[in-house]
C-alpha positions in Angstrom: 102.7 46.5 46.0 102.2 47.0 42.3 99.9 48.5 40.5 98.2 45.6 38.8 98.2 43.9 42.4 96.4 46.6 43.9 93.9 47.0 41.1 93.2 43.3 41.4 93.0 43.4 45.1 90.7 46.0 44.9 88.6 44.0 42.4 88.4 41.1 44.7 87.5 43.5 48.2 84.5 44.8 46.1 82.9 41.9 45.0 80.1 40.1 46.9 81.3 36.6 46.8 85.1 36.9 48.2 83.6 39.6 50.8 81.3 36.8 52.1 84.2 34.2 51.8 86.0 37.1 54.4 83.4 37.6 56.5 82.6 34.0 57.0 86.8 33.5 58.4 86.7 36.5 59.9 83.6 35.3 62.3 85.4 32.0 62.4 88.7 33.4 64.4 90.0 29.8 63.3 91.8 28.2 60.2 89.0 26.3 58.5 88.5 23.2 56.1 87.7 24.7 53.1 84.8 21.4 53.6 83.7 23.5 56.4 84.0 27.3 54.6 81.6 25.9 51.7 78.9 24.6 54.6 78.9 28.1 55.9 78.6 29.9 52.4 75.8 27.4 51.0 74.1 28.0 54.6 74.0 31.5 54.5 71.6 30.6 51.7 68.0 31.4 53.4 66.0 29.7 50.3 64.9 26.3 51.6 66.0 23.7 49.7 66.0 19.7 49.5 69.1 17.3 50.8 69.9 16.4 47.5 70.5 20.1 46.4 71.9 20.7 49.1 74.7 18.6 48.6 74.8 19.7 45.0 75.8 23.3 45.8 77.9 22.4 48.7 80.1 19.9 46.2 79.6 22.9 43.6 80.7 25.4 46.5 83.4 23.3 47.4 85.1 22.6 44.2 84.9 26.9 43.2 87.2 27.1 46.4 89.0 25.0 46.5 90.3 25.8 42.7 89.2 29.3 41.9 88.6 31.8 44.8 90.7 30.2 47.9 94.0 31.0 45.0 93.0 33.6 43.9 92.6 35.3 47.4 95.8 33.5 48.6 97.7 35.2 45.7 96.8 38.7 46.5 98.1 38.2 50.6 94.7 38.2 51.4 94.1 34.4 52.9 96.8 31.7 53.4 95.4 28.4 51.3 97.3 25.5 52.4 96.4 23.4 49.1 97.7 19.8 50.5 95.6 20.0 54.1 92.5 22.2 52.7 92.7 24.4 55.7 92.3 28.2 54.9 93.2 30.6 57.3 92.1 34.3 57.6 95.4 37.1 57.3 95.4 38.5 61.0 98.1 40.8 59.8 96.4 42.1 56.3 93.7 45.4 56.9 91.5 44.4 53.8 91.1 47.7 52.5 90.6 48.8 48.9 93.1 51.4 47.2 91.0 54.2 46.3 93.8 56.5 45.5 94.2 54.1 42.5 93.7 56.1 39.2 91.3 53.4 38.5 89.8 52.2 40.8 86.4 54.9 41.1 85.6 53.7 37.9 86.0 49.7 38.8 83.7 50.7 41.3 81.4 52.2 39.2 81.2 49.8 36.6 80.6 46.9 39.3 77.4 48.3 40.3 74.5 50.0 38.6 74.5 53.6 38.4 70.6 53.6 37.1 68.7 56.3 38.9 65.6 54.0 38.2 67.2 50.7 39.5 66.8 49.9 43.6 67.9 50.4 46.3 71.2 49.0 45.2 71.6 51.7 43.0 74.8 54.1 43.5 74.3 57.8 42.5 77.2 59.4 40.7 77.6 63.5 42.3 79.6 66.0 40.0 81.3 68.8 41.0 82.3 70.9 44.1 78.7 72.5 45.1 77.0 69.1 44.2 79.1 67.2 47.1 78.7 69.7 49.4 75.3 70.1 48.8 74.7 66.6 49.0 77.1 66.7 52.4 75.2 69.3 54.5 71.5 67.4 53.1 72.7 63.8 54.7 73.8 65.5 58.1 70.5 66.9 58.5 68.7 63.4 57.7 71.0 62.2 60.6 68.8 60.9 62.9 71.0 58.8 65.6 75.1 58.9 63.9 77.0 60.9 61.8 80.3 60.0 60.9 82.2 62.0 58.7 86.7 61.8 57.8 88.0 64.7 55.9 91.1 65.5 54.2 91.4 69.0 54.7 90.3 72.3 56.0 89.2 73.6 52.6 86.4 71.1 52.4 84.8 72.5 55.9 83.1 75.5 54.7 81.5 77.4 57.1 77.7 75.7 56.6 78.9 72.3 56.8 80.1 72.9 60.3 77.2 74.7 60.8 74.8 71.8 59.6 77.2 69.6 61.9 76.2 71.8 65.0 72.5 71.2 64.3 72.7 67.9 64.0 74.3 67.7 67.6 71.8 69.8 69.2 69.3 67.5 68.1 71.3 64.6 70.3 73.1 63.2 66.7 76.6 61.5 67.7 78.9 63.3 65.8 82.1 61.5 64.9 85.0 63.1 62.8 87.9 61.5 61.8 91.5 63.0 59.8 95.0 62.7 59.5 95.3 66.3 59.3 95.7 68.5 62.6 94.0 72.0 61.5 91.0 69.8 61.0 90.8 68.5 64.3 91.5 71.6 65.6 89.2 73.4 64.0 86.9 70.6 65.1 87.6 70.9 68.2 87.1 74.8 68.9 84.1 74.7 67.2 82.5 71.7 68.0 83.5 70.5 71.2 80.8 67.6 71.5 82.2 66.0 69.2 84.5 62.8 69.1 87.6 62.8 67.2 90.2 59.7 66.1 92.4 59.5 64.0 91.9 56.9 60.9 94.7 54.5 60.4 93.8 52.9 56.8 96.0 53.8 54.2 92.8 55.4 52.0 92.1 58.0 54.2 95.7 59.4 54.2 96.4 62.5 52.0 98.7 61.8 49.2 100.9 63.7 47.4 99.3 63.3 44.3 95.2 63.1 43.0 93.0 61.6 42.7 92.5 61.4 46.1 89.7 60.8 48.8 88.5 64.2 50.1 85.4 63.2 52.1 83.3 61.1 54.0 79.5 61.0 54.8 78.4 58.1 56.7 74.5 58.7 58.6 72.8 56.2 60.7 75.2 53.5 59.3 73.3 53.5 55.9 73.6 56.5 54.0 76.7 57.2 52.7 78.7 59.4 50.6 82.5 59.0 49.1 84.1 62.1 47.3 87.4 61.8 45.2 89.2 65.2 44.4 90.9 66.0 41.0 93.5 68.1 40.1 92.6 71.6 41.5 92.2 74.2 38.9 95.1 76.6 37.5 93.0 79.5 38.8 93.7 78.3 42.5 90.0 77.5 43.1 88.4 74.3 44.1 89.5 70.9 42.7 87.0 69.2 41.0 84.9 66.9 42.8 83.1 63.5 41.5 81.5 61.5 44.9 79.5 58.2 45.0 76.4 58.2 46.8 74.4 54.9 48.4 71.6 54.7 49.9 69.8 51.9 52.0 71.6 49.2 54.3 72.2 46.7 51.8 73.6 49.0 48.9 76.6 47.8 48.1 79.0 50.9 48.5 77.5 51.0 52.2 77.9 47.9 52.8 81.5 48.5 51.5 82.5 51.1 53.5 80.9 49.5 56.5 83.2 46.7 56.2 86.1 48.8 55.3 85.4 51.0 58.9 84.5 47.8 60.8 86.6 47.9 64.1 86.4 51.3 63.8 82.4 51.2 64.4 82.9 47.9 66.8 84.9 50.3 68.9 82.9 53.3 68.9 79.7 50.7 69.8 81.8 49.5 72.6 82.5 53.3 74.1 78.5 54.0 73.7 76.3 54.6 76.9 73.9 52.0 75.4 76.0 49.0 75.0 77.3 49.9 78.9 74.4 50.0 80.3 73.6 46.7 78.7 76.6 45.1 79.7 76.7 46.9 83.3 72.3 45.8 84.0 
């Protein structure tokens, strides 16, 4: 895949609209007419409004699909669009995930969304530096209250008071789940945290490349608190590479939301294994 594909790929993942267009086919698990797509989008809509404007957005709905975001996805492998019949159908064999090893992709991110500390809760923070993230890190795992999910690149970036931070948020009954490609994490995870549960992530994002920028870490608490770090180039000196993370806060921030969907079957699955949903499905 080409640069320009990616970067346009990723562009598309992170916008609103074509996410809803996704999850809308996803919840489908059927080819639909794109007649049918554009009634699902205009009722997602909670405002109440009259027949006659209703038909208005739906023909307004279905005319943007049919000849602006329905291509547009198709292009970039996402969707297949069959133009003659109108039926779109959702890419069973494509893991819609964005590219964040892109050079720029942090800062397509950042400019798609408000970075005002004033603004709402759809705000995303912008941490700088090493001791910032970390910081930042060990201050969400204590304001776990039910889930902390965490994927991490390395051993370098588990200093000794994140694990330690960890461990106190499982003694006060927080399901700890840690995810990484690389071994001397999970053995380290392992040996000294032994409650907790380990898998290994298969999107592409998570996996350590041989160049930067790259993800470092992960922060996910209660499913709406969430923190992404990218790593620089580490310094000449040998010491830490530099570290810029974005931070969101609330269940309907948009990088939560993001990653959310980007860990989806991953949290499906890990619902599925819980004690609560078996006791529901077992009473």
């Amino acid at each position: 895949m080409t640069s320009n594909v990616r970067r346009n790929r990723t562009a598309i993942l992170s916008d609103p609209h074509y996410r809803e267009i996704l999850a809308v086919l996803e919840d489908a698990k059927r080819p639909l007419h794109v007649t049918e797509l554009a009634e699902q989008l205009v009722k997602r809509d909670e405002t109440m409004i009259s027949a006659d404007e209703y038909e208005r957005q739906l023909k307004q709905e279905r005319l943007s699909l049919h000849h602006n975001s329905l291509p547009r996805l198709a292009e970039y492998g996402v969707i297949d669009y069959d133009l003659e019949e109108n039926i779109v159908s959702p890419r069973t064999d494509v893991v819609p995930e964005i590219d964040w090893l892109d050079e720029d992709v942090f800062d397509q991110l950042l400019a798609r969304f408000s970075t005002d500390s004033q603004s709402t809760e759809n705000s995303i923070g912008i941490l700088e530096g090493h001791q910032a993230t970390i910081e930042y890190g060990r201050q969400l795992a204590d304001e776990a209250e039910e889930e902390l999910f965490c994927m991490y690149v390395s051993t370098d970036l588990l200093e000794e008071e994140c694990l330690s931070h960890a461990e106190d948020a499982i003694n006060r009954g927080v399901e700890l789940y840690l995810g990484s490609q690389n071994p001397e994490v999970c053995d380290l995870c392992r040996k000294r945290l032994p409650e907790v549960t380990l898998w290994e992530p298969q999107r592409a994002w998570l996996r350590a490349p041989s160049g930067y920028p790259r993800v470092g870490r992960l922060v996910f608490v209660d499913r709406r608190k969430v923190m992404l770090a990218i790593l620089d180039e580490p310094n000449s000196d040998g010491s830490y590479p530099e570290e810029r993370a974005m931070v969101g806060d609330g269940e309907d921030n948009p990088l939560v939301v993001l990653v959310r969907e980007l860990l989806g079957s991953r949290l499906d699955h890990l619902d599925y294994q819980s004690a609560d949903f078996q006791s529901e499905i077992h009473s």
